[in-house]
SELOPA-150794 format. One record per residue (C-alpha): x, y, z; residue number from 1. Coordinates in steps of 0.001 Angstrom, whole numbers. Last residue first. Layout:
N
X;Y;Z;NUM
...
This chain:
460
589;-19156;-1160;460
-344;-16002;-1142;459
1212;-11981;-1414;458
-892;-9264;-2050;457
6;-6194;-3524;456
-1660;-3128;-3376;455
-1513;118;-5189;454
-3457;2825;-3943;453
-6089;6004;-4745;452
-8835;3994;-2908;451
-8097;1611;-417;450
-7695;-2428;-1430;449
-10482;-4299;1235;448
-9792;-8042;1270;447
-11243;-11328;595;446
-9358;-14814;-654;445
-11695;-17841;-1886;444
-11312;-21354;-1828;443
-13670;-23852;-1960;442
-14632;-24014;-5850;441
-10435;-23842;-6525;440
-10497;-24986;-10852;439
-10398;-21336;-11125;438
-7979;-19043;-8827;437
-10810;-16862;-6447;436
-10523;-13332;-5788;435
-12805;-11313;-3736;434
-12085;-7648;-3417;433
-13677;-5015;-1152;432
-12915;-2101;-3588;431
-12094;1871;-1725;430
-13505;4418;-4090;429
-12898;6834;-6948;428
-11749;3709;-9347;427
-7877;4855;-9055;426
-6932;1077;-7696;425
-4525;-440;-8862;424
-3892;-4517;-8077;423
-1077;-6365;-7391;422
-1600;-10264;-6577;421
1906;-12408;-5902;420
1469;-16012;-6032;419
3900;-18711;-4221;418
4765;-21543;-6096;417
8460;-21127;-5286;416
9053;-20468;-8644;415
6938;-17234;-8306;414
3444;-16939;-9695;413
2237;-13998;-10953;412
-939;-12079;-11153;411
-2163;-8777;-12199;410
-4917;-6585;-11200;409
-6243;-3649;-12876;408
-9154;-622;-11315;407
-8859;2449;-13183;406
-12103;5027;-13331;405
-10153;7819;-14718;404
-9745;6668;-18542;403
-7159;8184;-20501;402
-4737;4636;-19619;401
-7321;2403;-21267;400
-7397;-1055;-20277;399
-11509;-869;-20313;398
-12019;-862;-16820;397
-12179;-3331;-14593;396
-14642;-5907;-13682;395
-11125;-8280;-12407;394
-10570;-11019;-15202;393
-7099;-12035;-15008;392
-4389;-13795;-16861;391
-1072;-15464;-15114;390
2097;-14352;-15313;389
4649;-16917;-14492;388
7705;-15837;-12153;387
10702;-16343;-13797;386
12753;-13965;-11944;385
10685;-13157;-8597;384
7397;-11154;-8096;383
7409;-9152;-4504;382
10145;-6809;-4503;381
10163;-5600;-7729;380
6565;-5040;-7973;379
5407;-3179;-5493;378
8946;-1769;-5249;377
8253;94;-8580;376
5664;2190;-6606;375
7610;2894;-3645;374
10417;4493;-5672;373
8289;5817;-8017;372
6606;7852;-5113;371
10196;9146;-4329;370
12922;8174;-2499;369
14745;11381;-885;368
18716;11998;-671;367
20707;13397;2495;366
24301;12955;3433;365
26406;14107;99;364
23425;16477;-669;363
19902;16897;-2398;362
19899;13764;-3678;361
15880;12710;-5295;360
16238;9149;-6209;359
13179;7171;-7551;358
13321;9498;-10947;357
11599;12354;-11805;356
12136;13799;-15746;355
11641;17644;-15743;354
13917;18978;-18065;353
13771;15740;-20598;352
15196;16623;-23797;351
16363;20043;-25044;350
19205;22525;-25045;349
20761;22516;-21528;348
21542;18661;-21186;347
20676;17129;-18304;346
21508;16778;-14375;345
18951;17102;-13243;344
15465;17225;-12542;343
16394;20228;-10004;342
15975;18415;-6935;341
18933;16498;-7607;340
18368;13456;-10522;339
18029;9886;-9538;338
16518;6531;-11572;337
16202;8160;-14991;336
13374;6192;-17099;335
11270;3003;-15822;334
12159;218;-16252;333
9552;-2898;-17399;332
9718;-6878;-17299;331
8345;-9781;-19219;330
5706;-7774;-21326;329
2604;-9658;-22449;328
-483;-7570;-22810;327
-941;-7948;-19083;326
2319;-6996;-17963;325
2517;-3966;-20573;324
-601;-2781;-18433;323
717;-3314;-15284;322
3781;-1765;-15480;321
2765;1159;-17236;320
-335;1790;-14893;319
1539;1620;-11834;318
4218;3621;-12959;317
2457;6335;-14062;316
119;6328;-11076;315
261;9429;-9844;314
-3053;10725;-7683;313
-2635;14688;-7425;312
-1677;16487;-4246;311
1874;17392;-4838;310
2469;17726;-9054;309
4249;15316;-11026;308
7389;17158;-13039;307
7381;14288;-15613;306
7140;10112;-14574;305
8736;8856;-17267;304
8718;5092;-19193;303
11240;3389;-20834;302
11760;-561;-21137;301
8606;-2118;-21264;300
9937;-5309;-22467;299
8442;-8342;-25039;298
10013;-11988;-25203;297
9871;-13843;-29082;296
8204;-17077;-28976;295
4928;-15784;-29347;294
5320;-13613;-32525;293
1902;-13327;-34127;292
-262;-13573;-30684;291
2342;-11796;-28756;290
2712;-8914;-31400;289
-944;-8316;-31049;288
-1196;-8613;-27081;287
2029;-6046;-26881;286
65;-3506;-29615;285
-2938;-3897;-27091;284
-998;-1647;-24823;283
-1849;1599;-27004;282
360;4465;-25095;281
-1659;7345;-24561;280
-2579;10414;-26183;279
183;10089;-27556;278
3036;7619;-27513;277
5163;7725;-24647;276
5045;4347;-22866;275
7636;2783;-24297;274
8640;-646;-26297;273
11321;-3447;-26732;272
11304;-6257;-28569;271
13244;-9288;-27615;270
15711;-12209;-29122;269
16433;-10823;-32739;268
19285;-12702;-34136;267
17483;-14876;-36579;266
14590;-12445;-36970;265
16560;-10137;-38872;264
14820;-9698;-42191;263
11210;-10110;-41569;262
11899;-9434;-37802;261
13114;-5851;-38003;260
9857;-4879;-40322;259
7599;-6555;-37578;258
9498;-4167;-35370;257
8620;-1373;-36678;256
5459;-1625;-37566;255
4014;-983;-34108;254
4448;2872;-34659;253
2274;3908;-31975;252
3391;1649;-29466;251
6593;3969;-28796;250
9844;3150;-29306;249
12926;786;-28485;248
13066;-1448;-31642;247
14860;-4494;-31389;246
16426;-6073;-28514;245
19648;-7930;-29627;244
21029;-10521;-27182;243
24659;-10605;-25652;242
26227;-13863;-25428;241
29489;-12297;-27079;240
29894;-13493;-30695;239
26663;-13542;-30738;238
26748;-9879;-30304;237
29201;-10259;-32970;236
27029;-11757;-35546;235
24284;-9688;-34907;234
25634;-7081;-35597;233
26948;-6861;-39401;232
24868;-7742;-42381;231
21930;-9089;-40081;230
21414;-6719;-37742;229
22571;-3269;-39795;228
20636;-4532;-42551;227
17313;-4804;-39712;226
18108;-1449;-38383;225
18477;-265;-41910;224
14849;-1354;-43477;223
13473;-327;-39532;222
14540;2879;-39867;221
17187;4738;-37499;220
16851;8574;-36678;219
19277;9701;-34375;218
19259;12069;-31162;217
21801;13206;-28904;216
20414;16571;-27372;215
19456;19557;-28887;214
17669;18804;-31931;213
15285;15640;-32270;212
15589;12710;-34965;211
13478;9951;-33184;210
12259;7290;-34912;209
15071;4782;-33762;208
13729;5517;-29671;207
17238;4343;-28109;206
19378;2442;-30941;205
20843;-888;-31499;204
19244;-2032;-28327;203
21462;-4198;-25787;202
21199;-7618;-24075;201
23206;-9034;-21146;200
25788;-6245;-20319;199
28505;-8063;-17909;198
30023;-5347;-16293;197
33739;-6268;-14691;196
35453;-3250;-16326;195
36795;-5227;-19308;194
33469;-6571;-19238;193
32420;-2773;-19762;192
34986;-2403;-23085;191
34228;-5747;-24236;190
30378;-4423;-24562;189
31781;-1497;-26276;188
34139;-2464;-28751;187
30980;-4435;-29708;186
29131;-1441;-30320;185
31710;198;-31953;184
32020;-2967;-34062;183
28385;-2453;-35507;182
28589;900;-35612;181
31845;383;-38089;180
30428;-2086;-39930;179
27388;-276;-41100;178
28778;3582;-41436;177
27694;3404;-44908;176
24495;3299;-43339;175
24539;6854;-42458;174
22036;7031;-39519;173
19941;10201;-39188;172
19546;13854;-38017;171
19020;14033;-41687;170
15692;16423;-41670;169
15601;17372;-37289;168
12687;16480;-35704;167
11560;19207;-32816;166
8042;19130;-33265;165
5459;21646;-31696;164
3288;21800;-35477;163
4766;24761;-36613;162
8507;23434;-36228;161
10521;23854;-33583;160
14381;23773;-34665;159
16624;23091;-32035;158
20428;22458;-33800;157
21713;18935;-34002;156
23839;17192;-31903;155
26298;14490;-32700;154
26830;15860;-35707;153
27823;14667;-39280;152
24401;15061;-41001;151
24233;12057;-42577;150
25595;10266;-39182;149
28797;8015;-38810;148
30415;11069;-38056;147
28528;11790;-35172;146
29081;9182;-32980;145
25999;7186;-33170;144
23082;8094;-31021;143
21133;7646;-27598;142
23225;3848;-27060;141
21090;1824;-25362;140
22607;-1227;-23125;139
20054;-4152;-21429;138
21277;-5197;-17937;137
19827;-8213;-16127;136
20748;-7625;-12281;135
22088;-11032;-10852;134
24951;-9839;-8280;133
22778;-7451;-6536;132
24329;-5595;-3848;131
27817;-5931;-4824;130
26686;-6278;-8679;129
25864;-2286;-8571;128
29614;-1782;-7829;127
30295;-2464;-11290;126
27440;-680;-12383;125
29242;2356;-10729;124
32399;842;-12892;123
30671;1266;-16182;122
29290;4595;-15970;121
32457;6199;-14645;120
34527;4677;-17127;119
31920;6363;-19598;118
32303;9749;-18566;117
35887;9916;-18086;116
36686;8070;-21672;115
34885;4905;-23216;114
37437;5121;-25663;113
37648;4689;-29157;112
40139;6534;-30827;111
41460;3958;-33314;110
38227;2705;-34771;109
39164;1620;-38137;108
36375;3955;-39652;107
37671;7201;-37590;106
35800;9965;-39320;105
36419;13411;-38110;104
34792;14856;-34820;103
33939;18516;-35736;102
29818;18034;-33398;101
31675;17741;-30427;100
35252;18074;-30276;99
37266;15855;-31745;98
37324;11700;-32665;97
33879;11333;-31362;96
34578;7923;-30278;95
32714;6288;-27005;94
29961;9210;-27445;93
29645;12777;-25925;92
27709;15647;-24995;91
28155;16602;-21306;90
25570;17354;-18433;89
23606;14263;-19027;88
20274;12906;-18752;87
19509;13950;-22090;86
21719;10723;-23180;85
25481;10238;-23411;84
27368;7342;-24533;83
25907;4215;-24085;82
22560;4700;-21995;81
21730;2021;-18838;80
18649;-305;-18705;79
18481;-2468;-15219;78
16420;-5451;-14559;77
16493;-7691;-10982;76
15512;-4558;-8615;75
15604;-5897;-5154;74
13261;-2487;-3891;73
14999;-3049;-354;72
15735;-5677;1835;71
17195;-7637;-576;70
19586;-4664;-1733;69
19085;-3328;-5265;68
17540;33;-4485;67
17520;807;-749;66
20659;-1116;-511;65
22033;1060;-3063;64
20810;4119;-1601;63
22034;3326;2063;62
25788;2149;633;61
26231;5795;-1053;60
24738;7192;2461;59
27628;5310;4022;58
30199;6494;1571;57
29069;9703;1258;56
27066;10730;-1620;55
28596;12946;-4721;54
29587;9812;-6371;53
25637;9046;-6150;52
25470;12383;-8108;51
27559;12001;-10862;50
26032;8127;-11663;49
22509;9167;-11514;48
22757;11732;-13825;47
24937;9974;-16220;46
21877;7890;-16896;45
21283;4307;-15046;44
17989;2956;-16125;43
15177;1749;-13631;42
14087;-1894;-12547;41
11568;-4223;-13037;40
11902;-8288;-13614;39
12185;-11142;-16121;38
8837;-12505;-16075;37
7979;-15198;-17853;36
4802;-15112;-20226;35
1139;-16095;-20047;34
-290;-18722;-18641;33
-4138;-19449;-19463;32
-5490;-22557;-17235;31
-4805;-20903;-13726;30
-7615;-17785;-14858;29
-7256;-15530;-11797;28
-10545;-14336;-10537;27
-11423;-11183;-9107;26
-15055;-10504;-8034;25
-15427;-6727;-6796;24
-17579;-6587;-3606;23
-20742;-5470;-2345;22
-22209;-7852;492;21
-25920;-8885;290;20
-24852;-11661;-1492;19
-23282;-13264;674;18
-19724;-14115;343;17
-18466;-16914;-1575;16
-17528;-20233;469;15
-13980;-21521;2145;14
-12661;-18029;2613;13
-9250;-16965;3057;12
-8673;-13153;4657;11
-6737;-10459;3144;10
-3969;-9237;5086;9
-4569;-5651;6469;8
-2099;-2974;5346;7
1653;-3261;5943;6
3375;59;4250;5
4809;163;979;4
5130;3991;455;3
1111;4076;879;2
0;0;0;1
């Protein structure tokens, strides 16, 4: 419940209520598995990693614990950005071979570095493995260096156009550049295991439709993410045990990765999605690409909660999580995990200026958790690596994230055989629940889940 406080346990039943009693009938549906889960977690940006070095060593140890620790939010599935994103204070990739936005060509590679910034990135994850040794970590790289781009920059100028857009003509891969952002990649991953960071699965670009000004941006289609896989990538991620996740985008532009897999199937191993597509992201693209491509493991791997305002219900997490879950995503991460209380720090031109994380540090012995923090930990701490989602019928809602009357329930169960029940509730009331698993005629669990709440439930 409230910043995951103990509420009342609900109560087993051996017959159905009266009648006389209101309640909301819940039943989880044992005959109709979905898929695995992996787990839920955040994304390490630059952000995060300058200001927990700005902690003090025991207040450093408090925030991990709180995050990855098994006492804490136990967060099994991490995203991080390669190179720098707009959760950063500094423009730069692993080769820009000059300053930013003059860097010449370097086709053989010669100046690639992961350099201050991106030493820094690799061994805080580093130390992430002392409080979690198991963390999945998926790698997304924001753009190319810039002179494997058409327009030769890392950066482009802001230009808004008439219609609020910021999308830059050419901000855009070069695929000439093929082989060589295919090894840079690579150069990469051997680069972080050089630094004891094992990265398990990476994107070949962050949000491909996306050609923005201002902060690193670049437009990658599906036709040339899907060359780019097969003529030169996916090779050497196999090479290296490291899966390919494809697309990285919104659910309005489901097309994407069907494209991907008609050429590039054969090293595809995920799809990736976020939550930002307007008015609201379409879940039901997830259920779709499930029923066509069952076999191939779905994430939720962006989502942010933006400059939410004191005294208003926010369930941005809560919805995003569950409603991926149910239309078959294996895990979800939210965006930034810590900025200072100044949504930073990001890049001064554009991007996200008001991006909340879990982690609010205000100074090198004091640091706030958030409502995401105690929202993600709903789920993180309570449903286990391979857990088995399960579907539900609950009297909800349409799954519709612009309606206001919310009430959704998922269900797992963990390899222990033990089930974990979350529901939402933003239904404008408190819900006496009764849930019943089918095939269990004697068995019934009631409880009361408050209004304006997420609660999760834990049976055996």
């Amino acid at each position: 419940t409230r910043q995951l406080s103990s509420g009342p346990a609900p109560v087993r039943l051996s017959s159905f209520p009266g009648k006389d009693e209101a309640h909301r009938n819940v039943t989880i549906d044992v005959a109709r598995q979905q898929q695995e889960m992996l787990g839920f977690g955040h994304s390490w940006t630059d952000s995060a990693v300058s200001l927990f070095e700005t902690l003090e060593p025991s207040f450093f140890n408090m925030v991990m614990e709180d995050l990855f620790g098994q006492n804490g939010n136990n967060m099994a599935f991490m995203r991080h950005t390669v190179g720098s994103s707009d959760l950063s204070d500094t423009y730069y990739t692993y080769d820009d071979n000059g300053p930013v936005n003059q860097g010449k060509p370097d086709p053989g590679l010669l100046n690639f570095s992961l350099g201050a910034a991106g030493t820094r990135m690799a061994d805080m994850i580093a130390l992430m493995g002392d409080y979690k040794s198991d963390v999945t970590l998926c790698g997304s790289p924001w753009s190319a260096p810039g002179w494997m781009k058409k327009n030769g920059l890392l950066v482009a100028d802001v230009h808004w156009s008439d219609d609020g857009t910021n999308n830059i003509a050419n901000n855009s891969f070069d695929p000439a550049y093929a082989d060589e952002f295919a090894n840079y990649l690579a150069r990469y991953i051997d680069a972080f295991q050089a630094r004891g960071v094992n990265v398990n699965a990476i994107s070949p670009m962050n949000e491909p439709l996306n050609s923005q000004g201002g902060y690193p941006c670049m437009y990658l289609g599906a036709e040339d993410e899907a060359n780019l896989i097969v003529d030169a990538l996916g090779s050497l991620m196999k090479e290296r045990d490291v899966e390919i996740w494809a697309f990285d985008h919104n659910t309005d532009a489901s097309f994407y990765p069907y494209q991907v897999l008609e050429k590039a199937q054969e090293y595809v191993q995920a799809v990736a999605w976020h939550c930002y597509a307007l008015p609201a992201p379409d879940y039901s693209v997830l259920a779709e690409f499930r029923r066509r491509y069952p076999h191939i493991p779905q994430f939720m791997t962006e989502c942010a909660n933006y400059k939410p305002q004191a005294g208003t219900f926010n369930f941005q997490v809560a919805e995003n999580f569950m409603l991926s879950i149910k239309n078959g995503a294996s895990g979800a991460t939210m965006w930034v995990m810590a900025t200072d209380s100044y949504y930073g720090p990001h890049t001064p031109l554009a991007g996200c200026d008001g991006c909340l994380g879990s982690i609010i540090v205000h100074s090198p012995t004091l640091y706030t958790k958030t409502n995401d923090y105690y929202m993600i930990g709903q789920f993180s701490r309570f449903i286990r690596r391979g857990a088995i989602s399960y579907a539900t019928s609950d009297g909800g809602t349409a799954e519709d994230l612009s309606d206001k009357e919310q009430f959704y329930t998922i269900a797992a169960q963990n390899p222990d055989g033990s089930w974990v029940i979350v529901f939402m509730n933003n239904y404008g009331q408190e819900q006496n629940v009764v849930l019943q698993f089918t095939g269990q005629e004697e068995v019934f669990w009631q409880g009361v889940v408050p209004n304006a709440t997420v609660v999760t439930w834990l049976l055996p």
